[in-house]
Structure formats: structure tokens, C-alpha cells
N, C-alpha and C positions, 0 to 999 in steps of 0.2 A: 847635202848630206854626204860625209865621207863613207862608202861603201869598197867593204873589202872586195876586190874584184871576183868571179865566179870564174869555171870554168865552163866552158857551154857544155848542154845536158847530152848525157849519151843517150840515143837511143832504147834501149832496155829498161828506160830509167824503170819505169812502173811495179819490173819484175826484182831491178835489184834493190828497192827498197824494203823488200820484205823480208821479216826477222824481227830479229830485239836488236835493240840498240841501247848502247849505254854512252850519257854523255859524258863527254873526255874534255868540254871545253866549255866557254860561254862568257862570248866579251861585249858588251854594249860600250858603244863609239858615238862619241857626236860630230856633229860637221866640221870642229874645228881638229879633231883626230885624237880628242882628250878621252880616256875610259872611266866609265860611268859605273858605280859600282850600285847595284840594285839592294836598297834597304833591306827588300823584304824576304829575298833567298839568298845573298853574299854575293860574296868575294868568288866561292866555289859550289856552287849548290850541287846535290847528286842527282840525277834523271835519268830516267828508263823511258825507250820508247816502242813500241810496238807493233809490229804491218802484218796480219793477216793481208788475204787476198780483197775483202773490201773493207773491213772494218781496222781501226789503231785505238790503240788506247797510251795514252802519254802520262807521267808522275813528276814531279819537279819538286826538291825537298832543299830547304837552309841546310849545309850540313851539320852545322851545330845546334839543334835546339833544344837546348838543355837550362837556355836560359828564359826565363817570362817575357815574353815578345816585347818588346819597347818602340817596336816601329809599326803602325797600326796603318794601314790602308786604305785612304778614305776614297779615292777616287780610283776607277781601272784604266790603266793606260791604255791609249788609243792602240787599236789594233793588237790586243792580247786579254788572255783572260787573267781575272781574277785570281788576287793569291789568299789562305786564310792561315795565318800562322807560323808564316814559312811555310807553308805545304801549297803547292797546285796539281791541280788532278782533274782529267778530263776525258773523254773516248764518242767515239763516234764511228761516220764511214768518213773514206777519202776517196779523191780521183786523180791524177796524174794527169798533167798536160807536158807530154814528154817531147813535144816540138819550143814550147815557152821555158819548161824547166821550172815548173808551179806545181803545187802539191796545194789542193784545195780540202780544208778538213770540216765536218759539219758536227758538230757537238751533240751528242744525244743526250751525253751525261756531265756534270761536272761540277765538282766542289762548288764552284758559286754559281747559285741559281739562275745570277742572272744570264750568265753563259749558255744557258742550254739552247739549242736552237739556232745557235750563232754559227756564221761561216769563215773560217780563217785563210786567206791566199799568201800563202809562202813561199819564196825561191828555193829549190834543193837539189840539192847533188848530190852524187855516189862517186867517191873518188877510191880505188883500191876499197877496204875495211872501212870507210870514214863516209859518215851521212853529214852533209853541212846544210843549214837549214838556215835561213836569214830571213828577215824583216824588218820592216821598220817600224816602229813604237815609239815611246815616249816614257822618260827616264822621270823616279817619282814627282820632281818638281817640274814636269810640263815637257824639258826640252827633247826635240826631237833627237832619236838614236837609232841604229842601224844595230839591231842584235844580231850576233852570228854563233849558234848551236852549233858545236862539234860532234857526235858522237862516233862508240867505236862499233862493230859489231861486236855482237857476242853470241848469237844464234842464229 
């Protein structure tokens, strides 16, 4: 899997995650380094993301939905939640492992039922303004991808 390289995690990570975040990015790559453009939220989707001290709450939207969905969801990609409509929507607590650079999140709530309850381990970093957020998943037709979430702050 081509994975965009990280920078290793600062120390503070835990403290300077916290805020609103808004995403500024979000490119899905596969092993051969080709981008994978996600049916169900675009090219550009808009996302908000959230860090109290132990609780987040995350929002993920198509930017354009103005048209009757045409791409329907049938199965959820390995390692991510569910989307309904263009829209994902989820919150929980989280914990910071600020020696690995992992950000563990536990779903209390979230648009698709199945989700709830679930545990997500994600790489992330605090670069200047910028939260990067990676994992690996799987792009709607199976093949494995390396998503990498930019966001900027904004509080």
C-alpha cells in the first residue's frame, strides 16, 4: 500500500488535537499511487471535526447534494463507517497514544446503526494548523486504499 509518508508525532499530541477542525482535504490512494475518488461523498466532501478533552464528534457531507443519490451503499468498507446519502455522522470518546501517533475513537453514536459500539485506530498528526488523519480502508469496489484527511483548524 502506497502510504503518504507521516511526520513522527509530537509529544503534546493529545492536547493539541483539541478544537474544531475543518477538512481542507481528502485523498484516497491505492498501492499502485492511482486516486480513488469515493462514490458516496466526492471528489470534495465538507467535514467538521471535533476534540473536547475526552469526547469528538465528526460530520462528513458530499458537497453537492442536491441531486437524488444514484450511488447506494451496499456494503461498508473495511475499517470505516458507514455513509447514508452522502452524509456520515458519528461521536464518541477518544484516547491518544502520543508515543505510536494513533488516535483511537469509540463510537457512542452514529448515523449507521451498525457503527455504534465500534472502535476506530487511526495515525494522526498536528502539523502547525493542520490535523492529518490516515488509515487504511477499502475504496467502494473492495480495493485496498490509504485515506489521508487533511483538516485546518478553525477553533
Amino acid at each position: 500500500m502506497k502510504k503518504t509518508p507521516l511526520p513522527p508525532p509530537i509529544a503534546n499530541l493529545a492536547t493539541a488535537i483539541l478544537g474544531i477542525w475543518k477538512l481542507k482535504s481528502r485523498e484516497d490512494v491505492d498501492s499502485t499511487g492511482q486516486v480513488r475518488i469515493d462514490p458516496f461523498l466526492g471528489r470534495d466532501p465538507v467535514g467538521i471535526l471535533c476534540f473536547g478533552p475526552t469526547h469528538f464528534a465528526a460530520q462528513f457531507m458530499k458537497r453537492d447534494r442536491s441531486q437524488e443519490e444514484n450511488v447506494l451503499q451496499l456494503v461498508q468498507a473495511k475499517n470505516n463507517t458507514a455513509r447514508l446519502n452522502g452524509y456520515d455522522a458519528y461521536f464518541g470518546t477518544y484516547s491518544v497514544d502520543e508515543i505510536e501517533g494513533t488516535l483511537s475513537t469509540h463510537l457512542e453514536g452514529s448515523i449507521s446503526p451498525a457503527n455504534v459500539g465500534d472502535t476506530y485506530v487511526r495515525d494522526v498528526r498536528v502539523v502547525g494548523n493542520e490535523l492529518i488523519i490516515q488509515l487504511q480502508t477499502t475504496a467502494a469496489d473492495d480495493t485496498a486504499i490509504t485515506r489521508t484527511n487533511t483538516f485546518t483548524r478553525t477553533g
